[in-house]
C-alpha positions as CSV (number, residue, x, y, z in Angstrom):
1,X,93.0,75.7,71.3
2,X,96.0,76.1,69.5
3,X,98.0,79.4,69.9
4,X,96.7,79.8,73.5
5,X,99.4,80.3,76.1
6,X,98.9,77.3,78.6
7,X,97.7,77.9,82.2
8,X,100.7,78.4,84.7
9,X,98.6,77.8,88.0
10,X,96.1,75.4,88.9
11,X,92.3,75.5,88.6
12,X,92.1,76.4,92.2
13,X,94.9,79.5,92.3
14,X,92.8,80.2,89.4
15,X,89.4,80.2,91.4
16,X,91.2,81.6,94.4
17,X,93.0,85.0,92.1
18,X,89.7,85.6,90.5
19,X,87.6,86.0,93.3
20,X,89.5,88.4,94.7
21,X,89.8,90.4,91.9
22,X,86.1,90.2,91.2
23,X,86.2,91.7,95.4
24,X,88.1,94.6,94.3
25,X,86.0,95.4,91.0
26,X,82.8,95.5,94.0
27,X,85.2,98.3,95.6
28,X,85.6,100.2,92.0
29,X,81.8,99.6,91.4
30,X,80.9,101.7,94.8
31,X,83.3,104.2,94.0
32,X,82.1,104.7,90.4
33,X,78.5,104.9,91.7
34,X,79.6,107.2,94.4
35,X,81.6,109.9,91.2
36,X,78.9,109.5,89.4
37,X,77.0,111.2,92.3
38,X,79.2,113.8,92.4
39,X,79.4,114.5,88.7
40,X,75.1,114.9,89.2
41,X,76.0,117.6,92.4
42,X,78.6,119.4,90.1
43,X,77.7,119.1,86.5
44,X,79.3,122.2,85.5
45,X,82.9,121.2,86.4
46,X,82.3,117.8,84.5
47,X,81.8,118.1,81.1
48,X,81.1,114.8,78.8
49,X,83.5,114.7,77.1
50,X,86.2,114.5,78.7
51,X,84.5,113.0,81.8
52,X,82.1,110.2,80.8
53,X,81.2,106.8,82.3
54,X,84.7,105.4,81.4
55,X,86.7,108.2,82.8
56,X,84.8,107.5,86.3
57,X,84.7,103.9,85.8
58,X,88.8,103.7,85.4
59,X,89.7,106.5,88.5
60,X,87.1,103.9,90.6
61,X,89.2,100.9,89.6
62,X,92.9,102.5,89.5
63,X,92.2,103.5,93.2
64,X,90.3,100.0,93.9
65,X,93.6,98.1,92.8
66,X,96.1,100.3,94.1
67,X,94.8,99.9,97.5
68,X,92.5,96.4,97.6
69,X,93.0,96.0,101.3
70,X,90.5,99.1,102.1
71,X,87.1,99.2,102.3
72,X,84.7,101.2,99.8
73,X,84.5,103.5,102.5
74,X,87.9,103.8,103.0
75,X,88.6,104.4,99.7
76,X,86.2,107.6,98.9
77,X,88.2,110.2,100.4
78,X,91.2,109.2,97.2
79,X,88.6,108.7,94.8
80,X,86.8,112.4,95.7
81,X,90.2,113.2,95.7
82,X,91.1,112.2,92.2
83,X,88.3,113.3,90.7
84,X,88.7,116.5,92.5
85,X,92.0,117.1,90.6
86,X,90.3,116.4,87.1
87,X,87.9,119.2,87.8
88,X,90.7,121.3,88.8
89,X,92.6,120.7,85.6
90,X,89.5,120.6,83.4
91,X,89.2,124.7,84.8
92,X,92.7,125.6,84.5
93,X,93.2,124.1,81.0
94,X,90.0,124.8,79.3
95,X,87.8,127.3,81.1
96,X,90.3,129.9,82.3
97,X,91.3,132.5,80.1
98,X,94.1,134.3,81.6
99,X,97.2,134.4,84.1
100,X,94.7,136.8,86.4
101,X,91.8,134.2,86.3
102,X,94.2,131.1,86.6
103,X,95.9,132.5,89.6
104,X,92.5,133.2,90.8
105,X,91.2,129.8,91.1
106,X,94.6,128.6,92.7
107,X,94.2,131.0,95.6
108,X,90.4,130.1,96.0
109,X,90.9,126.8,96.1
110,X,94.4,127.5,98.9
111,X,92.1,129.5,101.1
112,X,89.3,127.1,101.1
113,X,91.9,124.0,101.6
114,X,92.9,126.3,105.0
115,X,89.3,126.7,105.8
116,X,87.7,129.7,104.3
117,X,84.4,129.0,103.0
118,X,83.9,129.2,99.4
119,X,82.3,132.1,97.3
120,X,78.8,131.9,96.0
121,X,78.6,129.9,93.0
122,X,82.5,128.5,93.0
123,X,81.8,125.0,92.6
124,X,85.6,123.8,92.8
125,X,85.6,125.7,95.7
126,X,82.5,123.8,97.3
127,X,83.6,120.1,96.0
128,X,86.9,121.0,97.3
129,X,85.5,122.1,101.3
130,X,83.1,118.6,100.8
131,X,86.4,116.7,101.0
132,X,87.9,118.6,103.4
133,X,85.2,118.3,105.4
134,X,85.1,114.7,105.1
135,X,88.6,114.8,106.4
136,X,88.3,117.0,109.3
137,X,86.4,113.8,110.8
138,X,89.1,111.8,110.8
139,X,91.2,111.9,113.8
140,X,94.5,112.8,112.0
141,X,93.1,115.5,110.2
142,X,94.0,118.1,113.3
143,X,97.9,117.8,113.1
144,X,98.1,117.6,109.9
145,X,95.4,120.7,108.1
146,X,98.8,122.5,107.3
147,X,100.4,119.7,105.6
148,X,96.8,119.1,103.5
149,X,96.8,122.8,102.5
150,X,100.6,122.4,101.8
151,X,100.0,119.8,99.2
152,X,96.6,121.8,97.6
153,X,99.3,124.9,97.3
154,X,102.1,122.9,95.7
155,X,99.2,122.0,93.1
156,X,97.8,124.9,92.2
157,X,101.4,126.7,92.4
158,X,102.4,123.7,89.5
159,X,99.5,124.7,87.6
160,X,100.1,128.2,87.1
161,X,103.5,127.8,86.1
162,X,102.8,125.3,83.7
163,X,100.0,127.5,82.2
164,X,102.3,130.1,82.1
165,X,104.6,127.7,79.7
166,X,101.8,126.9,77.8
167,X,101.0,130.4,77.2
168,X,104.5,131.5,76.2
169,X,104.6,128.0,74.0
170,X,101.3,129.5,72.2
171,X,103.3,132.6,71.4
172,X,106.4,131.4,70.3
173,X,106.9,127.5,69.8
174,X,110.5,127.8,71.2
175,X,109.8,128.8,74.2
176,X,109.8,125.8,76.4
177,X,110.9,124.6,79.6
178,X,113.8,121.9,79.8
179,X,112.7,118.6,80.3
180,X,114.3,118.7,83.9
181,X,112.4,121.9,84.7
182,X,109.3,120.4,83.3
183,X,109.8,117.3,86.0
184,X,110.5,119.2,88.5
185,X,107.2,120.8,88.2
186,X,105.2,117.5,88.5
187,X,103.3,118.6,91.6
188,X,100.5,119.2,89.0
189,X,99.8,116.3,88.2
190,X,98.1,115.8,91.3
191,X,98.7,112.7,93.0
192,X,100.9,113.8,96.0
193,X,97.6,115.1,96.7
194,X,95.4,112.6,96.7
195,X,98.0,110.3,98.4
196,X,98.3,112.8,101.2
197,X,94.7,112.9,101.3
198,X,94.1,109.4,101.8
199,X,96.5,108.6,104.0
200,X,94.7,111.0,106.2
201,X,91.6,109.8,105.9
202,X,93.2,106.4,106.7
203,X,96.5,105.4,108.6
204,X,96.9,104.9,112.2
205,X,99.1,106.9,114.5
206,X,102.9,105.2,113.3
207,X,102.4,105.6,109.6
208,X,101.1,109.6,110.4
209,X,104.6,110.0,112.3
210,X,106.3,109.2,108.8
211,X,104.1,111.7,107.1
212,X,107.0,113.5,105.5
213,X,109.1,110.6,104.1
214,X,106.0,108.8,103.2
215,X,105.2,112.6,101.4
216,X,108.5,112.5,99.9
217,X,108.6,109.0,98.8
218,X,105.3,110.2,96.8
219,X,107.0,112.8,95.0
220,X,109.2,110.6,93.5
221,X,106.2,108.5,92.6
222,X,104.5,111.1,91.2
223,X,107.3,111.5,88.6
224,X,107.0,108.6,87.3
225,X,103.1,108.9,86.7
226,X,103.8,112.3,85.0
227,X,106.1,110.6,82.4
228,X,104.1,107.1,81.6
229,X,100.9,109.8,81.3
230,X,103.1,111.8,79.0
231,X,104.1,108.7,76.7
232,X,99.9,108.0,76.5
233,X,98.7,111.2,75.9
234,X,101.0,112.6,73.6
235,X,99.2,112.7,69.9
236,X,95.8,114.3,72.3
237,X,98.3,116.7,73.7
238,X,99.5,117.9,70.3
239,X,96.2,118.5,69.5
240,X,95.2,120.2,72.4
241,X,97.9,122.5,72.9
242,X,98.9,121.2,76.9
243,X,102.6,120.2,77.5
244,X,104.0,116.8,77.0
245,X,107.7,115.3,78.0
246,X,107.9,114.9,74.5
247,X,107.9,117.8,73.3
248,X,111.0,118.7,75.2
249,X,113.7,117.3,73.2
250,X,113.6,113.5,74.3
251,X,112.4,110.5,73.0
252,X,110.0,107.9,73.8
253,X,113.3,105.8,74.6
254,X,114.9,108.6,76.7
255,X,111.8,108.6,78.9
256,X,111.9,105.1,79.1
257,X,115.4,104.8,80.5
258,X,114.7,107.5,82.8
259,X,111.9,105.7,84.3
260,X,113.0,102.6,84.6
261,X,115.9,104.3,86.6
262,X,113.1,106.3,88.7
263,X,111.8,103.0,89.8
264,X,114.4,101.2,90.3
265,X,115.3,104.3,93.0
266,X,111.7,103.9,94.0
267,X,111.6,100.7,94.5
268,X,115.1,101.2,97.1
269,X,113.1,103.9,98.3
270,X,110.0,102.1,99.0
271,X,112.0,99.4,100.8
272,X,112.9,101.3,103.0
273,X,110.0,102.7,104.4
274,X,108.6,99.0,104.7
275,X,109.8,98.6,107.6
276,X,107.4,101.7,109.2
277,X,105.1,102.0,107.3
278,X,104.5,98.8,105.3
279,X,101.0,99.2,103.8
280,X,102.0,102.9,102.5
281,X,105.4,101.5,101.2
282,X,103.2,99.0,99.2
283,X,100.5,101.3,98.3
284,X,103.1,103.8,96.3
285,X,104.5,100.3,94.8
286,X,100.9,99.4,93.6
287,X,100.3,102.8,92.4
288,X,103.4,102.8,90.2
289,X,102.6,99.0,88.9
290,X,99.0,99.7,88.3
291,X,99.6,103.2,86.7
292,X,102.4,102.0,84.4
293,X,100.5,99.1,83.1
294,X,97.4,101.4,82.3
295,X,99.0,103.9,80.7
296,X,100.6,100.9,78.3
297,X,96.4,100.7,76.4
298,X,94.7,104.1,77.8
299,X,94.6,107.1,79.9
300,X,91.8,108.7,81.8
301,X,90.6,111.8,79.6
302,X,87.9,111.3,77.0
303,X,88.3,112.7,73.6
304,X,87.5,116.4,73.7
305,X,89.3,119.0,71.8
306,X,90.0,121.8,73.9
């Protein structure tokens, strides 16, 4: 058919690519059956809109295609995980009402990350102790429970001070952080967390000895995903009053420059945690490719207006 770009590989690379990608869609199927059991536990923290069949659908395959060498069961802790942190948002964003009740719902959530046991009818709290649960069966879940709360604080910290800017933004449209503040505050977009998480649930001893670099290296990563999100969500954001890169005196070609320089530090980065821990290394790679390239069509929320 004229127009059609002509095949680069042969019938049988062809064959060979796409059933492995139909493997990795099985993964995402499991995990969107296994949200979508969640969402029936915990309706009130998943409102449709913003959280339909799609939303789940898309978190199942992001997390199938970032890490196609696990098993379904491998991958549930990062896709509770994930899904998780869209509840958390969803609360902070659009249920709270105030700096007392915002900072209320960080704190629950630290204590029950460290173990506490979570108040009658908090149902972030109980989702939350489900996957920490989960975890403490895994053997590496012992040394590390500090470093897990750690990364549950650093979110919920994020969150109230970028509800705090969105306040002071609703009072008077000046008042907004710098771009570099504003980065610097990516912790809320939650995926240091679910990282963490997952690689708890799943590395073997020599990859948990490099827990801090590998934590670090995910920060950086994290960065990245905050900016490409911005670029995609920008005209919802506007409408729904939350804080976008864009709004901070750059441009969509500023944020493109800065991150294609974050990835080409990542990528240095990434090399050289290769040669410890490999699979990680090439997770945090696959997370920025497939993130990236999402973000270039969609993004995860449904349309709401909050």
């Amino acid at each position: 058919m004229r127009g059609m770009p002509v095949p680069t590989t042969t019938v049988a690379d062809g064959l060979a690519a796409a059933a492995e990608e139909g493997r990795i869609c099985v993964l995402a199927a499991r995990g969107h059956r296994d949200l979508q059991q969640c969402v029936s536990v915990y309706p009130t923290l998943f409102p449709s809109p913003p959280v339909d069949g799609a939303m789940l659908g898309a978190l199942a395959l992001s997390t199938a295609f970032i890490a196609p060498w696990c098993t379904a069961e491998q991958l549930r802790i990062a896709n509770r995980a994930s899904l998780w942190v869209t509840a958390e948002d969803w609360m902070v964003d659009s249920v709270a009402t105030s700096l007392d009740s915002v900072k209320t719902i960080a704190s629950a959530c630290v204590a029950v990350a460290g173990g506490a046991t979570p108040a009658a009818g908090d149902a972030l709290g109980r989702f939350l102790a489900e996957i920490r649960d989960e975890l403490a069966a895994a053997p590496a879940f012992a040394g590390a429970r500090s470093l897990w709360r750690d990364e549950v604080d650093r979110m919920l910290t994020a969150e109230v001070v970028e509800w705090q800017w969105r306040a002071a933004r609703a009072a008077d449209d000046r008042q907004l952080p710098t771009f570099v503040e504003y980065l610097d505050n990516a912790d809320n977009y939650g995926a240091s967390f679910v990282n963490v998480s997952h690689w708890l649930a799943t590395a073997d001893e020599e990859t948990l000895g490099h827990l801090p670099e590998l934590t670090a290296a995910s920060r950086e990563v994290q960065k990245i995903l905050r900016l490409v999100n911005d670029m995609a969500s920008y005209e919802r954001d506007l409408k729904t009053g939350d804080l976008n890169a864009l709004m901070l005196g750059v441009d969509r070609d500023e944020i493109n420059r800065h991150v294609a320089e974050r990835i080409d530090a990542c990528r240095a980065l990434l090399q050289e945690l290769e040669s410890t821990c490999a699979r990680e290394a090439r997770y945090l790679a696959r997370e920025v490719g497939f993130t990236s390239g999402f973000y270039r069509g969609t993004d995860y929320w449904g349309t709401v207006e909050r």
